[in-house]
BALUMVEX-658923 format. One line per field, with one value per residue: residue number from 1; z negated, y, x negated of N, C-alpha, C in turn. Coordinates in nm, 2 decimals. Each point is the difference from the previous one (the first is absolute). Last residue first. Example, Ala and Ser with C-alpha at 12.3 -4.5 7.8 and 13.67 -1.06 7.14 Angstrom:
residues 2
resi <- 2:1 .
n.w <- -0.71:0.01 .
n.v <- -0.22:-0.57 .
n.u <- -1.28:-0.03 .
ca.w <- 0.00:0.00 .
ca.v <- 0.11:0.12 .
ca.u <- -0.09:0.09 .
c.w <- -0.08:0.00 .
c.v <- 0.11:0.12 .
c.u <- 0.08:-0.09 .
end
This chain:
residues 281
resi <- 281:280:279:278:277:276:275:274:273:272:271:270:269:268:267:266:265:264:263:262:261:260:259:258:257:256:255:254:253:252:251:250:249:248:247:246:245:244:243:242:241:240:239:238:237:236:235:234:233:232:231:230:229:228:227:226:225:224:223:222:221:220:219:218:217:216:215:214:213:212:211:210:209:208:207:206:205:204:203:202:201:200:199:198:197:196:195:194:193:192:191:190:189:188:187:186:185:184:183:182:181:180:179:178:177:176:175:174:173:172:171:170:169:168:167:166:165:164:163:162:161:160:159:158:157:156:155:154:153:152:151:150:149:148:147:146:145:144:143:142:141:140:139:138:137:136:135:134:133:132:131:130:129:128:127:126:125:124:123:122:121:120:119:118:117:116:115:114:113:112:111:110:109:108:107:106:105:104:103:102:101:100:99:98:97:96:95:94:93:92:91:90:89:88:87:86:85:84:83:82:81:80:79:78:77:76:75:74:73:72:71:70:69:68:67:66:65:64:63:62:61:60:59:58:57:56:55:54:53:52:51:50:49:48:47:46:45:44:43:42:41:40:39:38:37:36:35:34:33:32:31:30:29:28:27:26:25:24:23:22:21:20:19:18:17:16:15:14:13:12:11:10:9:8:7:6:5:4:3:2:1 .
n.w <- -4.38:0.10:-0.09:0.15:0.47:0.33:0.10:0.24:0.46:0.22:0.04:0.37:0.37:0.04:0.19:0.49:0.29:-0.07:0.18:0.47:0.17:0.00:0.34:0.42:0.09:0.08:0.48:0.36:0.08:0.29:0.47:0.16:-0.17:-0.13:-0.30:-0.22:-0.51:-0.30:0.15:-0.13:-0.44:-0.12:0.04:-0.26:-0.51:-0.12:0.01:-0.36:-0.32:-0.01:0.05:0.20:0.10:-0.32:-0.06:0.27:-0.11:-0.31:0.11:0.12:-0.25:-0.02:0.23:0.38:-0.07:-0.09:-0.33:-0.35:0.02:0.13:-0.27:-0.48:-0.39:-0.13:-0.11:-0.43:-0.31:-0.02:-0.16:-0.45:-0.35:-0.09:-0.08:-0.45:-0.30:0.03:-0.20:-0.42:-0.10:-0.03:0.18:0.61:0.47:0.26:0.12:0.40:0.43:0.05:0.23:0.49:0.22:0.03:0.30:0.41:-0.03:0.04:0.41:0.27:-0.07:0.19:0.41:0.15:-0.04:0.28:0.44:0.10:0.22:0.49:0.18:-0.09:-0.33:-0.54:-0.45:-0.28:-0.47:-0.08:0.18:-0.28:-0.34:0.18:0.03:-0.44:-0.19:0.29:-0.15:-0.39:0.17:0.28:-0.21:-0.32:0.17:0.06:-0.36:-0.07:0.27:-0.12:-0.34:0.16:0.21:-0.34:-0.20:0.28:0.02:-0.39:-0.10:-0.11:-0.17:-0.52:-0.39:0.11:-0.17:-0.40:-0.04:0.14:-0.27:-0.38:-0.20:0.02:0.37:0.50:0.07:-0.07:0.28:0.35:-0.07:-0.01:0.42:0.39:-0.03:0.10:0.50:0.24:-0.01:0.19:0.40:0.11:-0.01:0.33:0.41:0.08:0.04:0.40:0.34:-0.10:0.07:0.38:0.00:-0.29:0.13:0.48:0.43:0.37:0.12:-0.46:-0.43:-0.18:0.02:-0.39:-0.30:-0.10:-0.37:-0.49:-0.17:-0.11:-0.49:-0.22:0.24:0.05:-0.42:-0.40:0.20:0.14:-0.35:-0.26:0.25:0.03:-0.40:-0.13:0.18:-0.19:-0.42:-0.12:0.02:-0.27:-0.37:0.03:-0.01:-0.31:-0.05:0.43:0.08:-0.07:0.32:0.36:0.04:0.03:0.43:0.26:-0.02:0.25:0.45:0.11:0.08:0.41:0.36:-0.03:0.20:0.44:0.21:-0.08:0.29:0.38:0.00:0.00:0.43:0.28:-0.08:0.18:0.48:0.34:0.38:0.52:0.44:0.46:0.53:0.39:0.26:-0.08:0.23:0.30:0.06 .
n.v <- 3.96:0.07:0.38:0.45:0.03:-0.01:0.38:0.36:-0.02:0.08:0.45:0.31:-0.01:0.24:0.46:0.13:-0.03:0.37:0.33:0.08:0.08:0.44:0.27:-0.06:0.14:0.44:0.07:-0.06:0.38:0.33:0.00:0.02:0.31:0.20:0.19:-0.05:0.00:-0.33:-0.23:0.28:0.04:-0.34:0.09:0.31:-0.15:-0.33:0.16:0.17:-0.26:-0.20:0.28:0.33:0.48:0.34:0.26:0.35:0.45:0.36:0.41:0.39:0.14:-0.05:0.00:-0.36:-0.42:0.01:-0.10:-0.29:-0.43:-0.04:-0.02:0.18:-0.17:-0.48:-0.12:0.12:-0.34:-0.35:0.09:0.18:-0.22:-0.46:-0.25:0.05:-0.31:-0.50:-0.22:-0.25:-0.47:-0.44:-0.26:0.03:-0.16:-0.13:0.39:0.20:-0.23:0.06:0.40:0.01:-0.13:0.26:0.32:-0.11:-0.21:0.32:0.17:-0.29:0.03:0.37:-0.06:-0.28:0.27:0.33:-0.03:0.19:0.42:0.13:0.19:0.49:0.37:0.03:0.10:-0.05:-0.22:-0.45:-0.25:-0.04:-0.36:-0.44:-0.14:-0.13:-0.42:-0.30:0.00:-0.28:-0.45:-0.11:-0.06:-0.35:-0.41:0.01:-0.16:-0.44:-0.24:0.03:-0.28:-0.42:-0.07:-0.07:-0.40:-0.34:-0.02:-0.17:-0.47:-0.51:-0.45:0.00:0.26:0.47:0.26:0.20:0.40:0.37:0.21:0.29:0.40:0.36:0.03:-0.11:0.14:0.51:0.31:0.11:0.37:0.48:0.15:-0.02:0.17:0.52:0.19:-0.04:0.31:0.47:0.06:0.07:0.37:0.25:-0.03:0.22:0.49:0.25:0.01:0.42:0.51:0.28:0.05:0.35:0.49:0.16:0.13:0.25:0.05:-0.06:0.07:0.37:0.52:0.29:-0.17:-0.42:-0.12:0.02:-0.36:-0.41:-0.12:-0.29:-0.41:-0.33:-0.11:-0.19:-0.39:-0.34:-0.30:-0.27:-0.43:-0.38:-0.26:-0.33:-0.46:-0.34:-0.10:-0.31:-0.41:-0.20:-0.18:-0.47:-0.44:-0.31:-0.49:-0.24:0.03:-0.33:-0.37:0.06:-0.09:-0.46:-0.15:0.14:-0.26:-0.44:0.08:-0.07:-0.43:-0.30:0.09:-0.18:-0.43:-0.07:0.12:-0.37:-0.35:0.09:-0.06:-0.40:-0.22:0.07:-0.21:-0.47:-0.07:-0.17:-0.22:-0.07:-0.33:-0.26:-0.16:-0.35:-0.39:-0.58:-0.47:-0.46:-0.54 .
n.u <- -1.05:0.43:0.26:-0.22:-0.20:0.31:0.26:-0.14:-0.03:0.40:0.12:-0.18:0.27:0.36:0.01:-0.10:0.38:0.28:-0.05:0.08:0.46:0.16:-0.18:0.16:0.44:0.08:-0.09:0.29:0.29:-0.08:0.08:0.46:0.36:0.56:0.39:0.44:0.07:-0.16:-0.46:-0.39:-0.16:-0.26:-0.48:-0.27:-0.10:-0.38:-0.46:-0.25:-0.17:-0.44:-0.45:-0.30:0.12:-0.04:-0.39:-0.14:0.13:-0.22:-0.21:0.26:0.42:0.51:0.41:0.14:0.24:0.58:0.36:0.17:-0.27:-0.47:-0.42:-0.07:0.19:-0.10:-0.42:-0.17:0.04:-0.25:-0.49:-0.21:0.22:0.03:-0.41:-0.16:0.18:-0.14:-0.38:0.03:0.08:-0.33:-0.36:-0.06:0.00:0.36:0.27:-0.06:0.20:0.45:0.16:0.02:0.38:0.41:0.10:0.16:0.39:0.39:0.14:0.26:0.46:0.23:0.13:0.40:0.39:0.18:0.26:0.43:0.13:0.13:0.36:0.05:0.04:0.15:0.14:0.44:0.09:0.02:-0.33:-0.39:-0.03:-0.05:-0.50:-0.25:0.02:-0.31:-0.43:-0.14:-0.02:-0.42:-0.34:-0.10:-0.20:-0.47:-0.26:-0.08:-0.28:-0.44:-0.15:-0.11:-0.40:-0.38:-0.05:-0.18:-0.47:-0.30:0.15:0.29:0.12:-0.03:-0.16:0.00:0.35:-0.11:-0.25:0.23:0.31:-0.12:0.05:-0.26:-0.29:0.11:0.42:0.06:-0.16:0.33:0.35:-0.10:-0.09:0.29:0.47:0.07:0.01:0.43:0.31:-0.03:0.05:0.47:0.20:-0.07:0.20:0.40:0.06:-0.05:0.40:0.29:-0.09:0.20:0.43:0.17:-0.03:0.15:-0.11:-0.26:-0.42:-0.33:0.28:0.41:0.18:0.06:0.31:-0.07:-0.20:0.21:0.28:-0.25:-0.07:0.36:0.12:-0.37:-0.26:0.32:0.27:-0.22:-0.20:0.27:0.17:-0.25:-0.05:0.33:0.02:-0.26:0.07:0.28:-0.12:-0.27:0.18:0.23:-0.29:-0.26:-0.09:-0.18:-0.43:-0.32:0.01:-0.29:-0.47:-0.16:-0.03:-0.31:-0.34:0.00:-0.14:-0.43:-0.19:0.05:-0.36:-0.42:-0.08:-0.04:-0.41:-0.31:0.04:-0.21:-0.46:-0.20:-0.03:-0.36:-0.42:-0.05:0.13:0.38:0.10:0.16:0.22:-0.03:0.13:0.11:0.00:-0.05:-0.16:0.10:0.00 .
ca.w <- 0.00:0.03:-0.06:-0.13:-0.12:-0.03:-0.07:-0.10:-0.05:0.00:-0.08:-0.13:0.03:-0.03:-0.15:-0.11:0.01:-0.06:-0.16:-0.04:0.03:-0.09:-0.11:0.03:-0.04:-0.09:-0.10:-0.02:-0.13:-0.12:-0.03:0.05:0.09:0.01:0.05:0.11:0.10:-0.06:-0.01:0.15:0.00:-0.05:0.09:0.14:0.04:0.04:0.13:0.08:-0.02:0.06:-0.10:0.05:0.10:-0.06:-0.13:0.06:0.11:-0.06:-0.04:0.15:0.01:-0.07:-0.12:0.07:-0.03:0.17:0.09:0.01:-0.06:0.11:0.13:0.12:-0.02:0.02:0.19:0.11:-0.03:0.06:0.12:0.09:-0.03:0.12:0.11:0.10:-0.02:0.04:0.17:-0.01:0.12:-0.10:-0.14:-0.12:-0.02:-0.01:-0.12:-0.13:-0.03:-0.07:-0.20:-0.06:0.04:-0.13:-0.12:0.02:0.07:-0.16:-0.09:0.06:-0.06:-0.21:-0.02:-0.03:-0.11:-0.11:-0.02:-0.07:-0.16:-0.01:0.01:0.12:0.12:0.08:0.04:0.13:0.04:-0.06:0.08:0.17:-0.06:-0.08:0.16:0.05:-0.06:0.03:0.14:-0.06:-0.14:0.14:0.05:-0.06:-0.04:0.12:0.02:-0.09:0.06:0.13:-0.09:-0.06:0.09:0.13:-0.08:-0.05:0.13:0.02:-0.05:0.03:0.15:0.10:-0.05:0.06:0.16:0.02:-0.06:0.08:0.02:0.04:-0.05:-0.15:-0.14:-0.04:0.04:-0.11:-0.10:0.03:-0.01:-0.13:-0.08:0.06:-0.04:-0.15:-0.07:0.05:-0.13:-0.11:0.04:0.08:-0.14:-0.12:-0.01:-0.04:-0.12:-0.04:-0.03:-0.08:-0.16:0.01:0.12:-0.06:-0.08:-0.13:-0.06:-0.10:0.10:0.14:0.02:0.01:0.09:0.09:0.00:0.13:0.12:0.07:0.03:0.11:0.09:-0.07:-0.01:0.17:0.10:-0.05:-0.10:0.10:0.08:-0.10:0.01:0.14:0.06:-0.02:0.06:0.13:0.01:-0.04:0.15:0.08:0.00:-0.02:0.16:-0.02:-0.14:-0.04:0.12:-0.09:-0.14:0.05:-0.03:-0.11:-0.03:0.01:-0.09:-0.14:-0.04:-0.03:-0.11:-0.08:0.03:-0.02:-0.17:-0.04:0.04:-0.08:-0.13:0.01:-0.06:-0.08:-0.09:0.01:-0.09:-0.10:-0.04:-0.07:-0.09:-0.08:-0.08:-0.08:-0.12:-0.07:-0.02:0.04:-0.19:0.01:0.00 .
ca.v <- -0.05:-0.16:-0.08:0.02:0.05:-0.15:-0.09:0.01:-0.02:-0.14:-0.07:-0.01:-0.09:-0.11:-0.02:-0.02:-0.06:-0.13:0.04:0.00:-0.18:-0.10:0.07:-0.02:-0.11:0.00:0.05:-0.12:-0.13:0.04:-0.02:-0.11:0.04:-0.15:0.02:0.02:0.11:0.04:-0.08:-0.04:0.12:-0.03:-0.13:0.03:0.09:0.00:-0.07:0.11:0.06:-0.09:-0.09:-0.12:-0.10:-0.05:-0.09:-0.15:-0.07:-0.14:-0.11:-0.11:0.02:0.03:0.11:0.12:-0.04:-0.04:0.14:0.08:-0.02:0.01:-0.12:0.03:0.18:-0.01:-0.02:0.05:0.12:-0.05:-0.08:0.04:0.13:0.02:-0.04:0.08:0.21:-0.01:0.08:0.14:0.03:0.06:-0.06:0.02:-0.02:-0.11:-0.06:0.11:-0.02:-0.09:0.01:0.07:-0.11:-0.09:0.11:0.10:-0.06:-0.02:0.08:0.04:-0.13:-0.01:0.11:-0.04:-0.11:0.06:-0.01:-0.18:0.05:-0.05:-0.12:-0.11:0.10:-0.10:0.06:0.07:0.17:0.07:0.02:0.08:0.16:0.03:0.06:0.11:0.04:0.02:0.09:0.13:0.05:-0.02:0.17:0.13:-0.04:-0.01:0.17:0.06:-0.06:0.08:0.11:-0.02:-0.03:0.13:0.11:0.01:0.07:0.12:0.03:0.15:0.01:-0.10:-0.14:-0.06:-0.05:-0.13:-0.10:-0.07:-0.05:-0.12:-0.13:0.03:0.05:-0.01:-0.13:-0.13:0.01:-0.12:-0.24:-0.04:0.04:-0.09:-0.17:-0.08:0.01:-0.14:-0.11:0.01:-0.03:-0.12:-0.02:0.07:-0.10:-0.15:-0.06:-0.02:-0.14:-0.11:-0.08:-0.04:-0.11:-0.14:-0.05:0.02:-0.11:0.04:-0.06:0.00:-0.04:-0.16:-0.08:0.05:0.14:0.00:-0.03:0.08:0.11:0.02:0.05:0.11:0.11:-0.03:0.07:0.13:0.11:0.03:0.10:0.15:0.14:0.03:0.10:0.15:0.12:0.05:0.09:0.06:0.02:0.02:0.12:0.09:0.06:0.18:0.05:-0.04:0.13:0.11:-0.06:0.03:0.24:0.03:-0.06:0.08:0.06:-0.02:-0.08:0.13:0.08:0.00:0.03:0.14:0.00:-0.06:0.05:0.12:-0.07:0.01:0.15:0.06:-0.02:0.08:0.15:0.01:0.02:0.11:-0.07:0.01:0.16:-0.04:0.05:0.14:0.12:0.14:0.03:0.14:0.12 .
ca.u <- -0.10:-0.05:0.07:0.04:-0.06:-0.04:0.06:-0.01:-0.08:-0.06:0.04:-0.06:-0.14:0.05:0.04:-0.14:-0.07:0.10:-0.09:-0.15:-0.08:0.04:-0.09:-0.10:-0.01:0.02:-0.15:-0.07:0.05:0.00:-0.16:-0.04:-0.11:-0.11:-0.08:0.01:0.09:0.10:0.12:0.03:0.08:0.14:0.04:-0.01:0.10:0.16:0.09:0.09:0.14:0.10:0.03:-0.08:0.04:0.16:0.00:-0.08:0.10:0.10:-0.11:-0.07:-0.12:-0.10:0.04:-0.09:-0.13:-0.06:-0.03:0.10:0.14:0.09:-0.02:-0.09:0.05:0.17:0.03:-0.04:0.10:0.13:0.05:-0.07:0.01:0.12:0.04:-0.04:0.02:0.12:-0.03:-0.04:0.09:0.07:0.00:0.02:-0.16:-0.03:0.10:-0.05:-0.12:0.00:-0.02:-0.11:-0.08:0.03:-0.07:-0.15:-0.08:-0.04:-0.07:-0.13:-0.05:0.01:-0.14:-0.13:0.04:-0.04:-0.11:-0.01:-0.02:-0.13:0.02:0.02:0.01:-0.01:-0.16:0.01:-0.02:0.11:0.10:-0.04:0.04:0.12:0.13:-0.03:0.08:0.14:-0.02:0.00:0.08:0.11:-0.02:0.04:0.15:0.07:-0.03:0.08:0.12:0.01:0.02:0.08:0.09:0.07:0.07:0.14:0.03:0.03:-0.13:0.00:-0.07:0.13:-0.01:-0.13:0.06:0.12:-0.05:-0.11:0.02:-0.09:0.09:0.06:-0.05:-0.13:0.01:0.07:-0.06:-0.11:0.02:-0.01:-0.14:-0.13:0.02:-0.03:-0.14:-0.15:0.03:-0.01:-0.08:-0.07:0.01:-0.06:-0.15:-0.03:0.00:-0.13:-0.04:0.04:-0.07:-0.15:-0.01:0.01:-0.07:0.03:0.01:0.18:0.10:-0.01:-0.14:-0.06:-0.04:-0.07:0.06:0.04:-0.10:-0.07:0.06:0.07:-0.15:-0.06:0.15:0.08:-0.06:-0.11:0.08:0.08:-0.12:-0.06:0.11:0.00:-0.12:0.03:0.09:-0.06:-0.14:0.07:0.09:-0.06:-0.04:0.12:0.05:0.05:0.02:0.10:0.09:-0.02:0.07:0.15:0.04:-0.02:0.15:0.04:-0.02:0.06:0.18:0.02:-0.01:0.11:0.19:0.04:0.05:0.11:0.08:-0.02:0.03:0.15:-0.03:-0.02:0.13:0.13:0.01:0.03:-0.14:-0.03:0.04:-0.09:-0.01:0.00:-0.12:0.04:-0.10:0.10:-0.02:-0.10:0.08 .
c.w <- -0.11:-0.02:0.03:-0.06:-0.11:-0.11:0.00:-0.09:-0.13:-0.07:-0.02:-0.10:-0.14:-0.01:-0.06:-0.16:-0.05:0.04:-0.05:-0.18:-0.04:-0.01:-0.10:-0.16:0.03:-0.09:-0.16:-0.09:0.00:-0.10:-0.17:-0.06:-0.02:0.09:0.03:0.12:0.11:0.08:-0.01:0.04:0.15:0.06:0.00:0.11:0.13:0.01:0.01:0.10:0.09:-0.02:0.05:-0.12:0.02:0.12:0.04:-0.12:0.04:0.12:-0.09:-0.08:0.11:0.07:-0.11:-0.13:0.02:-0.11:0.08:0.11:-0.01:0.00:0.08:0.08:0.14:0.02:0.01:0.11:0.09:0.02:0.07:0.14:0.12:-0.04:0.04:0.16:0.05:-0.04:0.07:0.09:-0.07:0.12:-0.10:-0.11:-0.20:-0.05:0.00:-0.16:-0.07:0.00:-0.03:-0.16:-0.12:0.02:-0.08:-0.13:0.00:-0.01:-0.15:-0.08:0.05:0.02:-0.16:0.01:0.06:-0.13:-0.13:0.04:-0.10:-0.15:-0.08:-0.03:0.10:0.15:0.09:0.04:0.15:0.02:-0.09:0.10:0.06:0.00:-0.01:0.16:0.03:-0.09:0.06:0.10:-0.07:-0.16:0.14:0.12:-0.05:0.00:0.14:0.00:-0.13:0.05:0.11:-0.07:-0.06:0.06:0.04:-0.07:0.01:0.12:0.03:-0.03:0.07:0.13:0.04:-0.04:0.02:0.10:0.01:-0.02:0.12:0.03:0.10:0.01:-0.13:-0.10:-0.02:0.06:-0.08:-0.12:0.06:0.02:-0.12:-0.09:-0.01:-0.06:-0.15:-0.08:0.06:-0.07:-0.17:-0.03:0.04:-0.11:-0.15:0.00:0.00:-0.20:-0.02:0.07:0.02:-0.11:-0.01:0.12:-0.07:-0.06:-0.16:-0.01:0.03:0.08:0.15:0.00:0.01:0.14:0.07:0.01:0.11:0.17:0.06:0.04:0.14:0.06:-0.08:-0.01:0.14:0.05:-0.01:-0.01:0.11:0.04:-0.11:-0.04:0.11:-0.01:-0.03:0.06:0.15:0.07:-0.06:0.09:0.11:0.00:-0.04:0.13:-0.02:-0.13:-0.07:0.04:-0.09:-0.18:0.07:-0.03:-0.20:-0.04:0.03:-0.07:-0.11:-0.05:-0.02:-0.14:-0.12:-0.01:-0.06:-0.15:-0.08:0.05:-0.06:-0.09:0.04:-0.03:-0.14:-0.05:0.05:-0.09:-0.12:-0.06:-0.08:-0.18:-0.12:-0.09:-0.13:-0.05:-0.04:0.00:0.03:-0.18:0.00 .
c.v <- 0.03:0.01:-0.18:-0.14:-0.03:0.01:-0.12:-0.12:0.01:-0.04:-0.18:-0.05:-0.02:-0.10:-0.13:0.00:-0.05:-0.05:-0.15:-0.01:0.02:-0.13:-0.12:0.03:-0.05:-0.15:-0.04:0.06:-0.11:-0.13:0.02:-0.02:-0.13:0.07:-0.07:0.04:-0.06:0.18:0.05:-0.10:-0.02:0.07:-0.02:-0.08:0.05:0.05:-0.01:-0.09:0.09:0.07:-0.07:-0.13:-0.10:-0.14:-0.06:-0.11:-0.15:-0.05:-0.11:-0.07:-0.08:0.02:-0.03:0.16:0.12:0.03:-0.06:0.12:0.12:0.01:0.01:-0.03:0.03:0.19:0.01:-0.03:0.08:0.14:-0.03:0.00:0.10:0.17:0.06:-0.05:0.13:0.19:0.03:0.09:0.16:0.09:0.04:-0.03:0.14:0.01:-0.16:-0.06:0.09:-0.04:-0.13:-0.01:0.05:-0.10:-0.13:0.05:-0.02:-0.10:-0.02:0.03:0.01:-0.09:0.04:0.04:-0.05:-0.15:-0.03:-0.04:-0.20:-0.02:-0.04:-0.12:-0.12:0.05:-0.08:0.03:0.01:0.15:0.04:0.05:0.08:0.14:0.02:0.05:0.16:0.03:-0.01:0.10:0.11:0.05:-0.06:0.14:0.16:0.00:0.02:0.15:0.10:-0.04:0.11:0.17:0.05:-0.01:0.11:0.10:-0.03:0.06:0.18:0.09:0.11:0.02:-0.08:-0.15:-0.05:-0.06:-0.11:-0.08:-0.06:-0.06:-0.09:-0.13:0.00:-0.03:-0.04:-0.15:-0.10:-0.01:-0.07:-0.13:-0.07:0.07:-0.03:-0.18:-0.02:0.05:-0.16:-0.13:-0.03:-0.03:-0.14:-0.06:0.05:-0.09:-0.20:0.00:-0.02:-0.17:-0.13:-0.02:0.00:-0.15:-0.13:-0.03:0.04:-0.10:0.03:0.00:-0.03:-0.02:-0.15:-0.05:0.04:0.18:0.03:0.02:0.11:0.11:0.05:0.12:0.10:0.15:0.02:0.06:0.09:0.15:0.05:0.05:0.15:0.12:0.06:0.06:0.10:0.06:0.06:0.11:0.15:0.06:0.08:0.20:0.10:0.08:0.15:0.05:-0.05:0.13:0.15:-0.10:0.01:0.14:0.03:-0.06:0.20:0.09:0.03:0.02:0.17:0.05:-0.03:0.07:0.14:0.01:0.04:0.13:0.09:-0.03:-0.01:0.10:0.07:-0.04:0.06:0.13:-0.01:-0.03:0.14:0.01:-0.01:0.19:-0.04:0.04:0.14:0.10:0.12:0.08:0.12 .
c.u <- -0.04:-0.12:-0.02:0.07:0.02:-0.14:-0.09:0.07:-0.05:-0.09:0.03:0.01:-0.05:-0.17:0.05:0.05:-0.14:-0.12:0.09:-0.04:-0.09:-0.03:0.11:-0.09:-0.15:-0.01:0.09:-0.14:-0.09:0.01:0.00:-0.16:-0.07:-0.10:-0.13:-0.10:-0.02:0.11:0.13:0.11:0.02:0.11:0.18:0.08:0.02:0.13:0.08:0.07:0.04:0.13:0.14:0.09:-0.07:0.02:0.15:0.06:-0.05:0.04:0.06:-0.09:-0.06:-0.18:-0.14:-0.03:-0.13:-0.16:-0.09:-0.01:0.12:0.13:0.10:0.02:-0.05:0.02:0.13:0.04:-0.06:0.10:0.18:0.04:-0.08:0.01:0.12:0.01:-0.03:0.02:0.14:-0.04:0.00:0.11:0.10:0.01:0.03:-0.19:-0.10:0.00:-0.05:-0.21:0.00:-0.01:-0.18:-0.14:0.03:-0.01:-0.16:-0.10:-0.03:-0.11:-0.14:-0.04:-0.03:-0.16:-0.17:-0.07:-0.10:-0.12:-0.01:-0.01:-0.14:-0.01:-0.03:-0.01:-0.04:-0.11:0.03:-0.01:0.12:0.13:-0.04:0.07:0.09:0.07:0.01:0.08:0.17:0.04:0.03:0.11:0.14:0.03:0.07:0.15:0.10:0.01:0.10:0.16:0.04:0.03:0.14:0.06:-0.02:0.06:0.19:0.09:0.03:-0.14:0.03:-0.10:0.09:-0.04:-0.07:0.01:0.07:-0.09:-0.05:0.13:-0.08:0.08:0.09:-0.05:-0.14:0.02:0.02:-0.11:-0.12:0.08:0.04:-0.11:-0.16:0.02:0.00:-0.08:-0.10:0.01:-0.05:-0.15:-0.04:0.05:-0.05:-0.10:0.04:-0.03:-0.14:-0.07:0.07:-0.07:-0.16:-0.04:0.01:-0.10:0.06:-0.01:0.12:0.10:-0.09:-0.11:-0.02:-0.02:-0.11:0.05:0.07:-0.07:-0.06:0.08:0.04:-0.13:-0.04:0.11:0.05:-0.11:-0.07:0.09:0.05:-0.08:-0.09:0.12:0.01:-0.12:-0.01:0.13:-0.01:-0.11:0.06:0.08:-0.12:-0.07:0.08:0.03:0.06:0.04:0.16:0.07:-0.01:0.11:0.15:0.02:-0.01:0.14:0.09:-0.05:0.03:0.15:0.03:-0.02:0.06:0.10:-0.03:0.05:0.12:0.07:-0.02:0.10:0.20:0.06:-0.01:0.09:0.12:0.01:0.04:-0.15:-0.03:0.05:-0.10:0.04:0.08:-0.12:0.08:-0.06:0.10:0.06:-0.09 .
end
């Protein structure tokens, strides 16, 4: 009998099935460790969901209508743009951006250092690069949740100038993203969480007053301006506020998304690298 000359299928390499298996089981540790901050979420959704409505309306209130009055009496904001249409979806990346950056310094801290519950995890086959993974999937969860209670109250006020304005949402998660990727590897090479103060007093808070949130970037000082366009918030405001009227610049925005990837990206790197540091070797 002639022999068959089907080809023969090749046989996976032993280090690939390896690294596809460690893939694999990556995948599912992270899983469970965001299935772990989501149980803990479970506890206090009620006042979360409370929070994350009536902040958005008290900032909307008191800078969109309150403040607003005056502004638009001179004319609006750039453009005539009412005023409120124009704070209201660069107060959302903005708060968006605010509640990533304080998840990814003092809980991550405390999982580290004070209730060691990474210590725990690390005694299952959950290793560092899971529990980032895992902790990033969660941040993300919060800010998509936090970013659509905030549209909500967006669309209730009426600060709603085009279709596009649903943008706005995953450009907040973005942007939270980019600043949560970065503090979590800050936070991982930390002993105490004292640098945390001066982190949001220096830094965080500044950018939320600078960057675009309440007045065009061009009003302040020329020698802050460089400061305001090399940091991730002015983007994502720029990025959002464009959506949100209606005002799309094709080269603009892919820069805008182009600077947010970029800091998620080398920010996650880092923090690869810091975690496995701190908590494997």
């Amino acid at each position: 009998m002639a022999a068959s000359s089907a080809p023969i299928a090749p046989v996976a390499a032993p280090a690939d099935a390896r690294r596809g298996l460690m893939s694999a089981l990556t995948a599912h540790s992270s899983l469970r460790v965001l299935e772990h901050d989501l149980l803990v979420f479970r506890r206090g959704w009620r006042s979360y969901m409370m929070s994350g409505l009536s902040q958005p309306f008290l900032y909307l209130l008191s800078m969109g209508i309150g403040l607003g009055l005056y502004v638009n009496r001179n004319g609006g904001a750039p453009g005539g743009v009412p005023y409120l249409n124009y704070i209201a979806p660069a107060l959302l990346v903005t708060q968006a951006m605010m509640a990533a950056a304080f998840e990814s310094a003092w809980p991550i801290m405390s999982k580290i250092a004070w209730e060691k519950t990474y210590l725990a995890a690390l005694n299952t086959p959950i290793g560092a690069t899971s529990l980032l993974a895992g902790d990033i999937m969660w941040i993300a969860f919060r800010a998509v949740l936090l970013s659509v209670l905030f549209f909500v109250v967006i669309l209730a006020f009426g600060a709603v100038s085009s279709p596009l304005a649903v943008l706005a949402i995953p450009v907040a998660v973005l942007t939270a993203l980019s600043f949560a990727a970065p503090i979590i590897a800050f936070t991982a090479t930390q002993k105490t969480d004292q640098s945390f103060n001066m982190l949001f007093r220096f830094g965080i808070t500044p950018l939320f007053l600078f960057s675009g949130t309440f007045f065009p970037i061009e009003k302040l000082p020329l020698f802050i301006q460089p400061l305001a366009w090399v940091t991730p918030l002015y983007h994502g405001v720029s990025l959002a506020r464009g959506f949100s009227l209606g005002q799309v610049d094709p080269v603009a925005d892919l820069i805008h998304v182009a600077v947010l990837a970029g800091f998620v990206v080398v920010g996650l790197f880092v923090a690869r690298i810091t975690f496995r540091r701190r908590l494997e070797l």
